[in-house]
TIMIZA-815943 format. One record per residue: residue in one letter; x, y, z of N, C-alpha, C in turn. Coordinates in nm, 2 decimals. Each point is the difference from the previous one (the first is absolute). Example, Ala and Ser with C-alpha at 12.3 -4.5 7.8 and 13.67 -1.06 7.14 Angstrom:
! TIMIZA-815943
<node A,<1.32,-0.57,0.78>,<-0.09,0.12,0.00>,<0.09,0.12,0.00>>
<node S,<-0.04,0.11,-0.07>,<0.09,0.11,0.00>,<-0.08,0.11,0.08>>
! end
This chain:
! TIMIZA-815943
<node X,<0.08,-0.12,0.00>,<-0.08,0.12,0.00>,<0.09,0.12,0.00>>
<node X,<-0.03,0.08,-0.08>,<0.10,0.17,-0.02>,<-0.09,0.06,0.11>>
<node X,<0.14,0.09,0.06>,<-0.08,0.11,0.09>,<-0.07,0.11,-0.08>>
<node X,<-0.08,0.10,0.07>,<-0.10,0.08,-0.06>,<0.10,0.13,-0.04>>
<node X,<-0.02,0.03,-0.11>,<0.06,0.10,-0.01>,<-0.03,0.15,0.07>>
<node X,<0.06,0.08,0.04>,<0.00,0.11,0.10>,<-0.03,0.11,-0.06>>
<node X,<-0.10,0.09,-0.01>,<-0.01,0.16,-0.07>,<0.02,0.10,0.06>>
<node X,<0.10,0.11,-0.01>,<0.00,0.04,0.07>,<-0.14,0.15,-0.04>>
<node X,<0.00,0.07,0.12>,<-0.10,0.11,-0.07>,<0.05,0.14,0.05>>
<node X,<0.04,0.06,-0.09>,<0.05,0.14,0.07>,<-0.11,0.08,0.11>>
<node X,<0.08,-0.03,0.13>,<-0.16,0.09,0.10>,<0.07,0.15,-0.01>>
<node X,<0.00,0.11,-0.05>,<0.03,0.11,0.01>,<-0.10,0.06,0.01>>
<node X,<-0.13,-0.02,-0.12>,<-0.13,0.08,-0.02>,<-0.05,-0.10,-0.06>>
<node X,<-0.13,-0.02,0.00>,<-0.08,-0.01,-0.06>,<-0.09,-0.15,0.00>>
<node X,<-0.09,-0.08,-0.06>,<-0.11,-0.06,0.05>,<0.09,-0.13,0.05>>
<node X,<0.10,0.03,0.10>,<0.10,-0.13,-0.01>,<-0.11,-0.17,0.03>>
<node X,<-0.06,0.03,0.09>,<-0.08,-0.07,0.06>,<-0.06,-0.14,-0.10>>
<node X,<-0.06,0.16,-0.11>,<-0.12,-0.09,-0.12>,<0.12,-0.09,-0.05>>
<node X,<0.12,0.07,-0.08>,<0.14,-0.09,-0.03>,<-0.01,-0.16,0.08>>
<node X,<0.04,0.03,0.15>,<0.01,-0.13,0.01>,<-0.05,-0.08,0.01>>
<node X,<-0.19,0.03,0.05>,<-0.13,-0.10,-0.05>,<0.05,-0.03,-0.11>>
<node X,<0.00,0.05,-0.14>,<0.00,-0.05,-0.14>,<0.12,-0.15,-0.01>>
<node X,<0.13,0.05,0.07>,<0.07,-0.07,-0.04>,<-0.03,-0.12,0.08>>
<node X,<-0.08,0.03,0.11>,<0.02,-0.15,0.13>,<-0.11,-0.06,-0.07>>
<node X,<-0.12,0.05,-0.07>,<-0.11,-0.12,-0.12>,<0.07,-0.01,-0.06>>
<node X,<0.11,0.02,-0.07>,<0.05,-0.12,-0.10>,<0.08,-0.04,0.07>>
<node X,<0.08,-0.04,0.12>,<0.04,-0.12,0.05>,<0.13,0.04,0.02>>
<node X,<0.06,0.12,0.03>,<0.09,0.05,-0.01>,<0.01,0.05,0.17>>
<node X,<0.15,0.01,0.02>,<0.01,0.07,0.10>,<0.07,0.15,-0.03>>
<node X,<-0.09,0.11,0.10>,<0.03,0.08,-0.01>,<0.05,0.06,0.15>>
<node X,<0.11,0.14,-0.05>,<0.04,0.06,0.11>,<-0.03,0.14,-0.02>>
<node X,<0.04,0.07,0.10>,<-0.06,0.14,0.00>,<0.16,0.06,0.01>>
<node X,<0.07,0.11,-0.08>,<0.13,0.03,-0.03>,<0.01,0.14,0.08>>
<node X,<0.07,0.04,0.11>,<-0.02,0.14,0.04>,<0.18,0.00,0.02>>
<node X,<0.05,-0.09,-0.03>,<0.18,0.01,0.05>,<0.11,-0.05,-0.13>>
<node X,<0.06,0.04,-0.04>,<0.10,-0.04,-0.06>,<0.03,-0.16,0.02>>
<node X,<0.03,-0.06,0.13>,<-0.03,-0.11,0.05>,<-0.08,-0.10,-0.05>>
<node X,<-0.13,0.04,0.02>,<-0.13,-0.10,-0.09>,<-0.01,0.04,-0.13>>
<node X,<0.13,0.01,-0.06>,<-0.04,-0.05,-0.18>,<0.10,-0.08,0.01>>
<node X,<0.08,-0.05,0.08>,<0.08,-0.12,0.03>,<-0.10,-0.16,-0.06>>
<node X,<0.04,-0.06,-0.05>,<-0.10,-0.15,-0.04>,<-0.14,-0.03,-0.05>>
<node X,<-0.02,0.18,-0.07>,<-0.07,-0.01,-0.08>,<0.03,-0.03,-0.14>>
<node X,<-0.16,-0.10,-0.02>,<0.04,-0.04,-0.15>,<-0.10,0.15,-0.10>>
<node X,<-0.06,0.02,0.01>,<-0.04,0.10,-0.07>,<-0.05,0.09,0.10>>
<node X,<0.01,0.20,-0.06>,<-0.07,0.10,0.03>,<-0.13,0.06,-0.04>>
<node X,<-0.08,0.05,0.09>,<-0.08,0.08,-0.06>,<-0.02,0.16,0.06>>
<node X,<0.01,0.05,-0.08>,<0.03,0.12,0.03>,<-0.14,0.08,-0.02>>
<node X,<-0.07,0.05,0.10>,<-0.17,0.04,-0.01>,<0.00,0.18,-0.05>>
<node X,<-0.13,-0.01,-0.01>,<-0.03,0.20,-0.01>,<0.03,0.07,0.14>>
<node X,<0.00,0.10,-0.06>,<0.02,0.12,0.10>,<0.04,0.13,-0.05>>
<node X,<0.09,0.08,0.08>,<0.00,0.11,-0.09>,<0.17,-0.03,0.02>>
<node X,<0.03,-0.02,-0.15>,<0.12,-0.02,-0.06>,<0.09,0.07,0.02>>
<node X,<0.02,0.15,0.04>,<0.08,0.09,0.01>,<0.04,-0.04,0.17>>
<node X,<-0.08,0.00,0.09>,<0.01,-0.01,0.11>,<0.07,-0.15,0.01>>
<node X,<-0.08,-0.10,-0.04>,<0.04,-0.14,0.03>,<0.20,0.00,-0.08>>
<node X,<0.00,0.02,-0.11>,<0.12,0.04,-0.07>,<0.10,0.05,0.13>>
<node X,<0.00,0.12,0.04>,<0.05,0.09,0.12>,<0.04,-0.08,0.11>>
<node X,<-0.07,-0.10,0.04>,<0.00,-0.05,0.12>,<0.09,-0.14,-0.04>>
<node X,<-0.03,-0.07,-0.16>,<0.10,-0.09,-0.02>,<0.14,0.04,-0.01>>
<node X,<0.01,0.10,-0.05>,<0.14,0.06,0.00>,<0.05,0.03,0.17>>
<node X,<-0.06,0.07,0.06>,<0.05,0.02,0.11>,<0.05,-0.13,0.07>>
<node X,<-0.04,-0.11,-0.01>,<-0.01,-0.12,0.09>,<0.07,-0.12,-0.10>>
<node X,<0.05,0.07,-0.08>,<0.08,-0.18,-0.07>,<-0.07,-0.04,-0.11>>
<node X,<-0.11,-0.01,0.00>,<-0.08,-0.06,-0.07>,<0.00,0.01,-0.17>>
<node X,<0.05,0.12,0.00>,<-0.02,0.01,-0.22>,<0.16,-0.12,-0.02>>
<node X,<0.11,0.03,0.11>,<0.07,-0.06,-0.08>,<0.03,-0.18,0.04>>
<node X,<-0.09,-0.02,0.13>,<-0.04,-0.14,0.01>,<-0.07,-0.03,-0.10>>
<node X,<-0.11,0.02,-0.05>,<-0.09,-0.06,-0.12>,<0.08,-0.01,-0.10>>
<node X,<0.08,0.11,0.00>,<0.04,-0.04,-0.16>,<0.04,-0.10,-0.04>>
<node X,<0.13,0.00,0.16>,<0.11,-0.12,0.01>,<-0.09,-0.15,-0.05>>
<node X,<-0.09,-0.01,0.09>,<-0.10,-0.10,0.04>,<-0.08,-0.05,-0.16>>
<node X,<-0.01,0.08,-0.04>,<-0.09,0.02,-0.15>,<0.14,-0.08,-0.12>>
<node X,<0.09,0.11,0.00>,<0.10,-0.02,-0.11>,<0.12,-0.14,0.03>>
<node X,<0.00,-0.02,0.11>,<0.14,-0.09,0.05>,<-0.05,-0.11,0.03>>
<node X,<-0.13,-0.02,0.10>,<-0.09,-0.09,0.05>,<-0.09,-0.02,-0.13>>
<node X,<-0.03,0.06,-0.09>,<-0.13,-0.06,-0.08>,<-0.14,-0.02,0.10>>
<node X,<-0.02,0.07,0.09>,<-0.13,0.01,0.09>,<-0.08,0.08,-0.13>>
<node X,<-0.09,-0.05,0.01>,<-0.12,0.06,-0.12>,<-0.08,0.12,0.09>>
<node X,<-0.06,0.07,-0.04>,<-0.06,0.16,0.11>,<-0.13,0.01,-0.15>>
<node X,<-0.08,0.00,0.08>,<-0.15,0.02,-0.04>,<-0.04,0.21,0.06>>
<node X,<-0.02,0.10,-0.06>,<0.00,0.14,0.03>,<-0.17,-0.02,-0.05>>
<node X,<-0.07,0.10,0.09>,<-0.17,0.01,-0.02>,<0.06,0.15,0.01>>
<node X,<-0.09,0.11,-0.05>,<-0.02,0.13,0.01>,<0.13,0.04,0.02>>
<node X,<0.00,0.00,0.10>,<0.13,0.14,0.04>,<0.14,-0.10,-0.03>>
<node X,<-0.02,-0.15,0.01>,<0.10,-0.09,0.01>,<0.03,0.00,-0.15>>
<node X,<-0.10,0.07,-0.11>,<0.04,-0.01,-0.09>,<0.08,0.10,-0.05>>
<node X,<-0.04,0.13,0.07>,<0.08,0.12,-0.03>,<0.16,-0.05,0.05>>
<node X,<0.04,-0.03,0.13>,<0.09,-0.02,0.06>,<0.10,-0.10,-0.06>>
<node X,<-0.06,-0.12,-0.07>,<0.08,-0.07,-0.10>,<0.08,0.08,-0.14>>
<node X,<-0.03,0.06,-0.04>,<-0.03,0.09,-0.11>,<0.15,0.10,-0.03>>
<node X,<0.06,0.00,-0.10>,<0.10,0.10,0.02>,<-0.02,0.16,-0.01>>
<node X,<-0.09,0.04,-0.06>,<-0.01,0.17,0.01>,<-0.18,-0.01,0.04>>
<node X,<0.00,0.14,0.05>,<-0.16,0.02,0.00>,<0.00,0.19,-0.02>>
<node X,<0.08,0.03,-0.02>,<0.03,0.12,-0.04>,<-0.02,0.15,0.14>>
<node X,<0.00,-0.08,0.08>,<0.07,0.10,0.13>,<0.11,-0.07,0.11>>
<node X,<0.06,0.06,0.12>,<0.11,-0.06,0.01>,<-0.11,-0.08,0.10>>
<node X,<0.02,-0.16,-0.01>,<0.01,-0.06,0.14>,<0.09,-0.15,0.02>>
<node X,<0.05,0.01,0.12>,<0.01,-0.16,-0.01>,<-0.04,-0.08,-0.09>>
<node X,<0.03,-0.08,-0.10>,<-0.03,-0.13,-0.10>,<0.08,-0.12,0.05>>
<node X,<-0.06,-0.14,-0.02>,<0.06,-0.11,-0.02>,<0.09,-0.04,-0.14>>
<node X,<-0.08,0.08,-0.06>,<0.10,0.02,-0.16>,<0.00,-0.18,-0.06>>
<node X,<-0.09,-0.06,0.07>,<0.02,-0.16,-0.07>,<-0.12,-0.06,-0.17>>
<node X,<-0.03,0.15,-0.02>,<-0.11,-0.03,-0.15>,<0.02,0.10,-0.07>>
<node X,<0.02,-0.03,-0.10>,<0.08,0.14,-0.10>,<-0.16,0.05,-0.05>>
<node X,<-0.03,0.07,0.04>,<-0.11,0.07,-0.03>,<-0.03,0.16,0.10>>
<node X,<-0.08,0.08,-0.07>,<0.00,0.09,0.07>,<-0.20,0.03,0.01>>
<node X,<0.04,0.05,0.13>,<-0.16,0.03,0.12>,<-0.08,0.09,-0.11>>
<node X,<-0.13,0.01,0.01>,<-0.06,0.14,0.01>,<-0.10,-0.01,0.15>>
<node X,<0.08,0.04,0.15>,<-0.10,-0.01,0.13>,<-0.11,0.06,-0.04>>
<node X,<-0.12,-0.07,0.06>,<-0.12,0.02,0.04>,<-0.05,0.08,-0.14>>
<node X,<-0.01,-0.11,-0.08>,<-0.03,0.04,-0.17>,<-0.13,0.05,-0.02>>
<node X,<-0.09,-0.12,0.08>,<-0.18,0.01,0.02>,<0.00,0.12,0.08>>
<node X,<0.07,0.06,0.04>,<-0.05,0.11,0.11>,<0.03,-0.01,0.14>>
<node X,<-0.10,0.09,0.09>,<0.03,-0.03,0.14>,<-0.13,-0.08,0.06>>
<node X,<0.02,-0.07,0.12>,<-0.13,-0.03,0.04>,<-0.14,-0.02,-0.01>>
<node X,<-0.01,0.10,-0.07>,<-0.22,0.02,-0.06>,<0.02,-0.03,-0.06>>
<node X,<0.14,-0.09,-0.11>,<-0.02,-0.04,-0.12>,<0.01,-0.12,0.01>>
<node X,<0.04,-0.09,0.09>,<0.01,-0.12,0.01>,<-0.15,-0.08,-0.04>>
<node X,<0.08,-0.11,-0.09>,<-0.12,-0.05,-0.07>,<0.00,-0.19,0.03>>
<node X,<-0.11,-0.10,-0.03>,<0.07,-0.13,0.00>,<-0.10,-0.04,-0.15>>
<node X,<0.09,-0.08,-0.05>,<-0.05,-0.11,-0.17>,<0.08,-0.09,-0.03>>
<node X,<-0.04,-0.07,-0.01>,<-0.01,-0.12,-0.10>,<0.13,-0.01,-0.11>>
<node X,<0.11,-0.04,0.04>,<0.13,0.01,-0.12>,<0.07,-0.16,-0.04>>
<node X,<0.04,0.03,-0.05>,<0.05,-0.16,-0.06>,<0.16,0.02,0.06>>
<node X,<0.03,-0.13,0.06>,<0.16,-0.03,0.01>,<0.02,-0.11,-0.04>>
<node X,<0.07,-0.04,-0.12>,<0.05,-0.11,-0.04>,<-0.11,-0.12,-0.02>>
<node X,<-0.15,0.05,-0.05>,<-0.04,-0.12,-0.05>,<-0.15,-0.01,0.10>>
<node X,<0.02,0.08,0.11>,<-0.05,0.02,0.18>,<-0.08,0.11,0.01>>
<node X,<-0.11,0.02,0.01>,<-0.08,0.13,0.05>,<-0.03,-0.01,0.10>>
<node X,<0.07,0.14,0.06>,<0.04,0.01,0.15>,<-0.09,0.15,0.06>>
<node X,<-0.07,0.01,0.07>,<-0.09,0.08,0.08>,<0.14,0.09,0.00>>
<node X,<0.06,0.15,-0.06>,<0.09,0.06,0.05>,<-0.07,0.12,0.11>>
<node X,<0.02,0.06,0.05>,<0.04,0.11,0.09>,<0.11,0.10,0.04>>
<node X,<0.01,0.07,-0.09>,<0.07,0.13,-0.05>,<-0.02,0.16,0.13>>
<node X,<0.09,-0.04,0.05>,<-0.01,0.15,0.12>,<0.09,0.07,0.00>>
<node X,<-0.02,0.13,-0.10>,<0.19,0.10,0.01>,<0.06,-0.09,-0.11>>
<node X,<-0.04,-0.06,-0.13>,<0.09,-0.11,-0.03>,<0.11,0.05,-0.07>>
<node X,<0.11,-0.03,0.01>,<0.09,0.02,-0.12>,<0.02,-0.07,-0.13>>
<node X,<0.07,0.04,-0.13>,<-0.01,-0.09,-0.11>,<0.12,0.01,-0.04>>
<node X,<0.02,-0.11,-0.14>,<0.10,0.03,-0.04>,<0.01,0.13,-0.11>>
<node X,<0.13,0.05,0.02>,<-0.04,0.11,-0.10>,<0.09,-0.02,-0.09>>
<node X,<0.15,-0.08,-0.06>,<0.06,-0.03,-0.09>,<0.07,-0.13,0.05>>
<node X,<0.02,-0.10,-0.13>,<0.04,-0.07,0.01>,<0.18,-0.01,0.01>>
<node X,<0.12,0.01,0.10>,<0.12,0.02,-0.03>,<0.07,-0.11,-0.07>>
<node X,<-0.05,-0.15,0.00>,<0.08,-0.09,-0.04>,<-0.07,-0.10,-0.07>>
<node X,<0.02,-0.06,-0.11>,<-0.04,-0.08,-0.08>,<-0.06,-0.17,0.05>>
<node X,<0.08,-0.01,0.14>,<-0.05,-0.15,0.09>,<-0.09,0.01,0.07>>
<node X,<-0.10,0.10,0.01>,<-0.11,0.03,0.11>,<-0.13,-0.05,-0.06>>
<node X,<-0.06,-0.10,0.04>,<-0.16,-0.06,-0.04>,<-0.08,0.05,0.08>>
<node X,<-0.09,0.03,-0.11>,<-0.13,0.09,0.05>,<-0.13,-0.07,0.04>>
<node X,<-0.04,-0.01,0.10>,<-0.09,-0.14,0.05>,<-0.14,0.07,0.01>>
<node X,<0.00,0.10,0.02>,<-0.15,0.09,0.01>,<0.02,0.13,-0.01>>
<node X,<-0.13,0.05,-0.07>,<-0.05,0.14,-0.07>,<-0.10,0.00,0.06>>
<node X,<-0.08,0.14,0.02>,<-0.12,0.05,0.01>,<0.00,0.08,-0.11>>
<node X,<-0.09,-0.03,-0.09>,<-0.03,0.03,-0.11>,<0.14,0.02,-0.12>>
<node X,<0.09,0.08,0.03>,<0.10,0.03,-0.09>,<0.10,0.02,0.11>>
<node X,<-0.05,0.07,0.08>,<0.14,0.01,0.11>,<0.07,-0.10,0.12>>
<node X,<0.14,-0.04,-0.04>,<0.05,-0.12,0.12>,<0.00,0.02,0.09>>
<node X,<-0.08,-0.14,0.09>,<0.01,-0.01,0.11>,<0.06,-0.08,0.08>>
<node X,<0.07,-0.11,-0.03>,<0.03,-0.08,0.03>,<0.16,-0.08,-0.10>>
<node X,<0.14,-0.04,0.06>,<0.07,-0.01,-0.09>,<0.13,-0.09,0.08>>
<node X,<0.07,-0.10,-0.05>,<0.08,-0.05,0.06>,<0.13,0.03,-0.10>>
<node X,<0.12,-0.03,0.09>,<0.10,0.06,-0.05>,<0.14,-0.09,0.10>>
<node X,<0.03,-0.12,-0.05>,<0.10,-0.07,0.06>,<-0.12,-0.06,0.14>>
<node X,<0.08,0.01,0.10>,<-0.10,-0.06,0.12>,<-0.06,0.07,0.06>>
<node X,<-0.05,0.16,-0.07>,<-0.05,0.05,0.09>,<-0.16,-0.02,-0.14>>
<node X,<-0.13,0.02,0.12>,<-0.08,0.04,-0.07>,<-0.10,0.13,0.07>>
<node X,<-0.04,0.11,-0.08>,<-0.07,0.08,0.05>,<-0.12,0.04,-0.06>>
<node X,<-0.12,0.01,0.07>,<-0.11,0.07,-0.03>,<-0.04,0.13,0.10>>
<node X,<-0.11,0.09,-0.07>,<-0.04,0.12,0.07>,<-0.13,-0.01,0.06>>
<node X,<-0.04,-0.15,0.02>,<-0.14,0.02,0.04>,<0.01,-0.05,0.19>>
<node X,<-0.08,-0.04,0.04>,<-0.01,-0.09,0.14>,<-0.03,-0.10,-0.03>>
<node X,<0.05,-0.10,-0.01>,<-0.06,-0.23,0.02>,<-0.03,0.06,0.10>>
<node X,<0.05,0.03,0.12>,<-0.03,-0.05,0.14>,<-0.16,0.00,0.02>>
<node X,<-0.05,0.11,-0.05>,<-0.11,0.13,0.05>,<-0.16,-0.08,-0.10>>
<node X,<0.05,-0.09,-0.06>,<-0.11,-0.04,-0.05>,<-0.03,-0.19,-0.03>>
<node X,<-0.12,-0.09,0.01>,<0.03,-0.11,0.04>,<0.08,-0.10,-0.10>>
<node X,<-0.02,0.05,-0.15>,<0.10,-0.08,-0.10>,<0.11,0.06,-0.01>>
<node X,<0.05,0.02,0.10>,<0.17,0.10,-0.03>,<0.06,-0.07,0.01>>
<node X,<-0.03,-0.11,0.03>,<0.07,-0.15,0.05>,<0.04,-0.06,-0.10>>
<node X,<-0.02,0.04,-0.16>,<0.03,-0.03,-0.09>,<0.16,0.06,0.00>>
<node X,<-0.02,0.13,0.03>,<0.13,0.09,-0.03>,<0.14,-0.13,0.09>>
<node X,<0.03,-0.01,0.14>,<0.01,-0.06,0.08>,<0.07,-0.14,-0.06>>
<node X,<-0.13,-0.08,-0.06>,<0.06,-0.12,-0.02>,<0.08,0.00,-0.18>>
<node X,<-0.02,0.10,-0.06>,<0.05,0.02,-0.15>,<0.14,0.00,0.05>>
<node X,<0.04,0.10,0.12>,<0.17,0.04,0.02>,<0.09,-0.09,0.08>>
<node X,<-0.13,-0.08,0.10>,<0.06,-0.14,0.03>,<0.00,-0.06,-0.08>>
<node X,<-0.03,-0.06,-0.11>,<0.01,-0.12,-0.10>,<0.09,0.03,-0.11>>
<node X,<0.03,0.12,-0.02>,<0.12,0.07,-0.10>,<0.14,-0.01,0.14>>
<node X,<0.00,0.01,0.09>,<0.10,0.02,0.05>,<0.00,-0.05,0.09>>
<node X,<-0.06,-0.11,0.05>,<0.00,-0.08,0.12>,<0.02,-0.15,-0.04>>
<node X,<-0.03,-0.05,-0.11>,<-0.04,-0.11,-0.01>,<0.12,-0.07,-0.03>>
! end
């Protein structure tokens, strides 16, 4: 019998909670990440929403942008980014903040707007129509590298895209009940 593989979940901001329900129904163990320490023996990240500039600020301050990377680029740990985890993956967004710089692509934050604009529909990922939930969401705004697959659109604009082991979307899995699709697509590309 293989042991269960371990996720970790960045607790800095955001719905960490809904994260580790999702991952513990598919049969996963999860952890809650508030230390440089607990990304020690994880097999994959997930990195949740929040507000990206702040969460960004706080990884820099504390070790964290340049643990992940290590962890990401040396380790081959796969990192799943929702919302703000998607900005934070991302190499430009065109103001200065902390980046992970691990997806050659650049931000446009909070594309849909602010708050009263938050919307939820029906989008396709990979084959999957997934209940999304879009709050503050960010998008892609140019593609920088030729290896980056594009796994979901809302209508014309990307929402969703993987790029080596990282994969990122702008909507919430957590926040809605088939987001569980998102969840088990990034375990079965990179867990299995």
């Amino acid at each position: 019998m293989t042991a269960t593989k371990k996720i970790g979940i960045l607790g800095i901001q955001g719905d960490v909670e809904e994260h580790i329900d999702s991952v513990l129904k598919l049969g996963y163990e999860a952890v809650r990440v508030r230390t440089i320490s607990e990304l020690e023996d994880i097999d994959a990240l997930i990195i949740p929403g929040g507000e990206s500039t702040t969460m960004g600020k706080i990884m820099d301050k504390y070790g964290f942008i340049d643990k992940i990377r290590e962890l990401n680029l040396e380790k081959n740990i796969p990192i799943l980014g929702t919302c703000a985890g998607m900005v934070l993956l991302s190499k430009e967004t065109g103001i200065a903040q902390p980046l992970l710089k691990l997806m050659d692509v650049s931000i446009d934050r909070n594309a849909y707007g602010g708050q009263v604009e938050s919307f939820e529909k029906e989008i396709e990922l990979e084959g999957n129509v997934v209940h999304a939930v879009f709050i503050r969401a960010p998008l892609v705004k140019e593609l920088m590298s030729d290896d980056i697959s594009i796994i979901s659109k809302n209508e014309d604009r990307i929402v969703g895209i993987i790029q080596n082991n990282c994969m990122a979307i702008s909507f919430h899995p957590e926040l809605s009940e088939d987001g569980i699709i998102v969840y088990k697509y990034f375990f079965d590309k990179f867990l299995k």
